[in-house]
C-alpha positions in Angstrom: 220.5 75.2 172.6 223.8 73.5 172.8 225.6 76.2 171.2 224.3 78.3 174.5 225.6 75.3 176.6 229.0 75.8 175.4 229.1 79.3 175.7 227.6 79.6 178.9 230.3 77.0 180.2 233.1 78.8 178.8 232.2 82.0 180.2 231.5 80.1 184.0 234.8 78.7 183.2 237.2 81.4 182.5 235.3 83.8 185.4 236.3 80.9 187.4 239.7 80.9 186.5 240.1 84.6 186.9 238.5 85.1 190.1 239.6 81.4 192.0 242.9 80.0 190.4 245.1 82.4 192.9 243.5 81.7 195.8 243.2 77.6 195.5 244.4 76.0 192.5 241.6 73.2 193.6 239.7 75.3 191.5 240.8 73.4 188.3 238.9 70.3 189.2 235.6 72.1 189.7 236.4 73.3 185.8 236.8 69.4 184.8 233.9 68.6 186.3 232.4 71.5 184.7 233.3 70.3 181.4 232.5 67.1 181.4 229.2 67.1 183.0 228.1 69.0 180.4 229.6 67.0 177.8 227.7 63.9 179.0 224.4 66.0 179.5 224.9 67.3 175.9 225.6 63.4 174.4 222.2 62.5 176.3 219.9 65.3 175.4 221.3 65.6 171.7 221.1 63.3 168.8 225.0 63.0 167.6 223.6 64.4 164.1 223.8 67.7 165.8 227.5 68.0 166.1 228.5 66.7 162.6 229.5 70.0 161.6 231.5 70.7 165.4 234.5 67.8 165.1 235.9 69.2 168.1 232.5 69.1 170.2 231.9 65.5 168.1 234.6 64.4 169.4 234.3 65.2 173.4 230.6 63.6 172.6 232.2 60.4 171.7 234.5 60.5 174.4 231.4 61.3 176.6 231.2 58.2 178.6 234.6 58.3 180.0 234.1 61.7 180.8 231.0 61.2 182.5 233.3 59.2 185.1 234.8 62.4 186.0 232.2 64.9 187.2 231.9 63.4 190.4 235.3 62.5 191.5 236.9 65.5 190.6 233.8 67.7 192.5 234.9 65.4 195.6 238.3 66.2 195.3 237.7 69.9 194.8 235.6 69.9 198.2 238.6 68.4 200.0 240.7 71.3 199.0 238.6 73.6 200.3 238.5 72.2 203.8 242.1 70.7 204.0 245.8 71.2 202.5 246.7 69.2 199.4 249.1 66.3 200.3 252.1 65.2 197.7 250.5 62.8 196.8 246.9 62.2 196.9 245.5 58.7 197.8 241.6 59.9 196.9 242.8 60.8 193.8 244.4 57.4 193.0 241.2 55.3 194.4 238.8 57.3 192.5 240.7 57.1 189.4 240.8 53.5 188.8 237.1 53.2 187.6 237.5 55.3 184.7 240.7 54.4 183.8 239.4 50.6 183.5 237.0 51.8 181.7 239.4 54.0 179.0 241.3 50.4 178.8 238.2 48.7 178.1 237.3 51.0 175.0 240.4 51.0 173.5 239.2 49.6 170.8 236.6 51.7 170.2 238.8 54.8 170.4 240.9 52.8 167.0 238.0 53.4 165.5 237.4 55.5 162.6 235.0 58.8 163.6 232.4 56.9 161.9 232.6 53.7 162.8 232.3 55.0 166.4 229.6 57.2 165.6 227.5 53.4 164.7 228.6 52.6 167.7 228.2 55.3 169.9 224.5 55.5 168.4 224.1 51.4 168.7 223.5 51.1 164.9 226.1 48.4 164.0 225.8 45.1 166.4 229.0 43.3 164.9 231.2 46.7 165.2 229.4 47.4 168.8 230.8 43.4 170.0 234.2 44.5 168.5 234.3 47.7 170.4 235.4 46.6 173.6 238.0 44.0 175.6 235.9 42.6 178.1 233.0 44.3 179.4 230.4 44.9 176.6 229.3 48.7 176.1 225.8 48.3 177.4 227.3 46.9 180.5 230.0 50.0 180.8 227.5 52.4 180.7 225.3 50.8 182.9 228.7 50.8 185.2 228.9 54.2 184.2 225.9 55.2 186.0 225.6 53.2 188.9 229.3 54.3 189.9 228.1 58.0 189.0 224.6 57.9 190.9 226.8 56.2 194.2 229.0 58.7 193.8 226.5 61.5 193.1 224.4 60.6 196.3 227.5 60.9 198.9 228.8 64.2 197.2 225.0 65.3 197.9 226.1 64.3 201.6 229.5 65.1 202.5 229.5 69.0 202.0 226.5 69.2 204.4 228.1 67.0 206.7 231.1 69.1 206.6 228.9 72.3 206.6 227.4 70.9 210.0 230.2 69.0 211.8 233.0 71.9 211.0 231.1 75.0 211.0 233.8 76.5 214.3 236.7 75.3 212.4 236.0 76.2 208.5 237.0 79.6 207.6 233.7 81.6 206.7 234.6 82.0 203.4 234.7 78.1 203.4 231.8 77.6 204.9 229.7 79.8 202.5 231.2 78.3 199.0 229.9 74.8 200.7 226.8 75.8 201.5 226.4 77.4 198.2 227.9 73.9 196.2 225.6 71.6 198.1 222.9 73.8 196.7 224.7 73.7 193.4 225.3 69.7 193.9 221.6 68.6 194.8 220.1 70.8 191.6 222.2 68.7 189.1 221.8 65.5 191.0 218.4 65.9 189.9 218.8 66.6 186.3 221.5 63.6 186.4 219.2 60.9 188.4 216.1 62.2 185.7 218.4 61.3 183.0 219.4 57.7 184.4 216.2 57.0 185.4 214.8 57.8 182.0 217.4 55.4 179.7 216.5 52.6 181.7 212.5 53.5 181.7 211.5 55.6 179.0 209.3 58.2 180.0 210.4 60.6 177.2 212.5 60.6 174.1 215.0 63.7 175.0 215.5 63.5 171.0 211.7 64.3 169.9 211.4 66.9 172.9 213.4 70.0 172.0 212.4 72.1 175.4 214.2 69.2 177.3 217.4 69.6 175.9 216.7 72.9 178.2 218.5 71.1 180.9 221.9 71.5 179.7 221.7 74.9 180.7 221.3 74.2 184.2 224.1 73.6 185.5 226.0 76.5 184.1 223.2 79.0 185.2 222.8 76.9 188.8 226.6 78.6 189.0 225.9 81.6 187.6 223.1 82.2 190.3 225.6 82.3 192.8 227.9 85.4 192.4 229.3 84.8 196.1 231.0 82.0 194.3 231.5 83.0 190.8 233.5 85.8 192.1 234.9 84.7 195.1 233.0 87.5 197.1 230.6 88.6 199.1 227.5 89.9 197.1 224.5 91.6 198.8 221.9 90.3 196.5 223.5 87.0 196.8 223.1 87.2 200.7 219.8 88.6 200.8 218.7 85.4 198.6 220.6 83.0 201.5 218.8 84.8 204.4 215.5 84.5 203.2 216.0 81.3 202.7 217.7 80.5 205.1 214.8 82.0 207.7 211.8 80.9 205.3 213.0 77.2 206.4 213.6 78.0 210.1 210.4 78.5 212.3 208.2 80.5 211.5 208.8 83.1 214.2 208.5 86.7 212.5 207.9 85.4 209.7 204.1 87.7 209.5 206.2 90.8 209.8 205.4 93.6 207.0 208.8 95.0 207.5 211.0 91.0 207.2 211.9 91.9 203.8 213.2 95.0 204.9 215.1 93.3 207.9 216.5 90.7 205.7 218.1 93.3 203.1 220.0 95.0 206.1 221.3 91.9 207.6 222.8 90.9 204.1 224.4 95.2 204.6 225.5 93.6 207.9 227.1 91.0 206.7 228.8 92.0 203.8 230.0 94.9 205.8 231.7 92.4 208.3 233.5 90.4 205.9 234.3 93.3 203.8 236.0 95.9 206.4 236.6 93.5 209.2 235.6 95.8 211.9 235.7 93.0 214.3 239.6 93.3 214.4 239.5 96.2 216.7 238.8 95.3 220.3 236.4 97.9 221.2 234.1 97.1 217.8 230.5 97.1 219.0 226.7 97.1 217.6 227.2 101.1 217.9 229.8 100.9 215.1 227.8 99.2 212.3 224.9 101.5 213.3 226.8 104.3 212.6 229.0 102.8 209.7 226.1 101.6 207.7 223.5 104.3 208.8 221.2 101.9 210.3 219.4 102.4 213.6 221.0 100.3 216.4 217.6 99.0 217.6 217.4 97.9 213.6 221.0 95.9 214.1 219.8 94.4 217.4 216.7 92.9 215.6 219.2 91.6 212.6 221.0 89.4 214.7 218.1 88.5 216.9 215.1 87.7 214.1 217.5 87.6 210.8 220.9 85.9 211.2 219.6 84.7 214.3 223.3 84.4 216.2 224.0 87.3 218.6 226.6 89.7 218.5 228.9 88.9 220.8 228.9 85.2 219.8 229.4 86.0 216.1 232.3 88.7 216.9 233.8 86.3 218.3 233.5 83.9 216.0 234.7 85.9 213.2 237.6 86.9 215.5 238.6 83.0 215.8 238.2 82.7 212.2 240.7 85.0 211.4 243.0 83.8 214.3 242.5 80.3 211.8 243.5 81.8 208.8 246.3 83.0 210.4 247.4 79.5 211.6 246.8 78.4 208.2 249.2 80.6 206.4 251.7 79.5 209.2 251.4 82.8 211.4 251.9 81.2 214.2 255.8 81.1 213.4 256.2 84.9 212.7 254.3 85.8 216.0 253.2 84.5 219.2 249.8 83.3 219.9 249.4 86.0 222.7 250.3 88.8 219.0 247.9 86.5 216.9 245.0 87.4 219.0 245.8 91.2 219.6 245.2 91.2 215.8 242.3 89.2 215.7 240.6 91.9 218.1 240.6 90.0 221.3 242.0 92.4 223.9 244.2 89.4 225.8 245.4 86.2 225.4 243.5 84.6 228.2 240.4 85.7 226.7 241.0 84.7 223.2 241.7 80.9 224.2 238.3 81.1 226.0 236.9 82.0 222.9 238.5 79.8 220.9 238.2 76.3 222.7 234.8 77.5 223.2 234.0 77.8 219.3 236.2 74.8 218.0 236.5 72.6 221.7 240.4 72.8 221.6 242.8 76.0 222.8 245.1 76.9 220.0 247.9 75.0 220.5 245.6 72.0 220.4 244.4 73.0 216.8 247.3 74.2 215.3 248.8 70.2 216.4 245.9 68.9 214.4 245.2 70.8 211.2 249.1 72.7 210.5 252.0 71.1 208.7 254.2 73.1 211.4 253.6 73.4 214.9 254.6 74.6 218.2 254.8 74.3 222.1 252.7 76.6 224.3 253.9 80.2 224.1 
């Protein structure tokens, strides 16, 4: 089963890579944490027998409790480059840093270790090479350490991308706003396997070594990633969005929800959607309902009852929205200095200025000048 682990996460990993790096180089710490959650999942579901004839793997399993320090800080810091530009030097990355590295000069000792010597320890065979293992904090207590400062951690991660999700919906790009909603799902699954796995070395309930289904788990959190091709591949994916819809309206009320034809409903609002962030008809001004219904070959009166029953925003508030995302991008990637506000929103599909900051202090509650003062490294006056 491990050998599956590893193959899984290389394959997650280089698909990441391919389909990420260019487009936010944030993307590496999602790979570390990657890595090194597995590693520690892999050290605690597998007796270190396993990986005698692996050094390489042996070794990353030995190492596996100052790796297990990294999952969750470099997930946080991945997050943050979603959402905001990286700074030259970056403060989070310094704070959450310090824990592990105590922790690396703690061991040190135990990393001038022979392999086998560390294996004894690592397995808690040899009490007088165990005392000898560490400068001042014995290894019980580290890896107690070791999980409270992971579980902490864990439990705001859970937190922060819905918060973000929720308090920045009007200011996130929608790709943004999709890859969080899709991590927190990502996040809470392997919060679970990681709490069951705490939870279990300080009360027992199973022996992950005499229960070979359970080391089962490792493959979660490859596959939890996997299950998400919006994300794995950095696009929009029709199965992908039909899966968020229903769920997304299975949790709402329960309006509709006895309707032979939902199912139906829900697969041509995830044709809807995919068709707006593909094509961006929105960027022509006189883009209406007619359009998609004749672009996708769907009855208008069947689009009318996607937006009302399925993605449950209506048109003209969504157009706009996507309209003012696209104006944000824009602003992002410094537009703003090439061409005048008034030129941003002619090719964001708004037919005038004055109606494009309506739109816009509407959907984020500041004009544009107001928001590129806040959230872009270069600004300017009113236009």
């Amino acid at each position: 089963m491990h050998n599956a682990t590893i193959i899984l996460v290389l394959l997650v990993t280089l698909l990441l890579l391919f389909n990420h790096l260019n487009s936010n180089k944030g993307i590496i710490w999602v790979i570390i944490s990657l890595i090194s959650s597995c590693i520690k999942i892999l050290a605690v579901l597998n007796p270190t027998t396993v990986f005698i004839e692996e050094p390489f793997t042996l070794r990353l399993i030995l190492l596996s409790g100052l790796l297990g320090f990294l999952p969750m800080p470099t997930l946080l810091l991945y997050i943050k480059s979603i959402i905001k530009k990286p700074t030259k030097i970056d403060y989070l990355l310094v704070l959450l840093l310090i824990p592990p590295a105590l922790y690396a000069i703690n061991l040190i000792p135990y990393y001038q270790l022979p392999v086998a010597e560390q294996i004894q320890v690592f397995q808690n065979q040899d009490s007088s090479l165990i005392n000898e293992a560490t400068f001042w904090v014995s290894w019980k207590m580290a890896d107690r350490l070791n999980d409270i400062y992971n579980t902490i951690l864990g439990a705001l991660i859970m937190i922060y991308p819905i918060t973000l999700v929720t308090r920045n919906k009007h200011t996130l790009s929608k790709k943004s706003y999709i890859a969080l909603v899709q991590i927190s799902f990502i996040v809470v699954a392997n919060f679970a396997i990681m709490m069951l796995m705490v939870s279990n070395s300080y009360l027992h309930f199973f022996d992950f070594n005499e229960s070979k289904w359970l080391s089962s788990f490792s493959l979660v959190l490859p596959l939890s990633i996997i299950l998400f091709p919006r994300y794995l591949y950095d696009n929009i994916s029709n199965s992908d969005l039909t899966f968020y819809l229903k769920l997304k309206n299975h949790i709402s009320t329960k309006d509709d929800q006895t309707d032979v034809n939902q199912d139906k409903l829900i697969t041509d609002a995830s044709r809807v959607l995919a068709y707006l962030h593909n094509e961006k008809p929105y960027l022509s001004p006189e883009f209406s309902k007619h359009d998609i219904a004749r672009s996708l070959d769907i009855p208008q009166n069947i689009v009318t009852d996607c937006f009302s029953k399925i993605i449950k925003i209506p048109f003209p508030v969504l157009r706009n929205q996507l309209r003012v995302e696209f104006a944000i991008e824009k602003f992002k990637n410094s537009g703003h200095l090439k061409i005048t506000i008034a030129g941003i929103a002619s090719e964001s599909g708004f037919k005038n200025r004055s109606t494009f900051y309506t739109a816009f202090k509407e959907i984020t509650k500041m004009t544009p000048v107001e928001w590129i003062k806040k959230n872009c490294d270069f600004q300017l006056e009113e236009d």
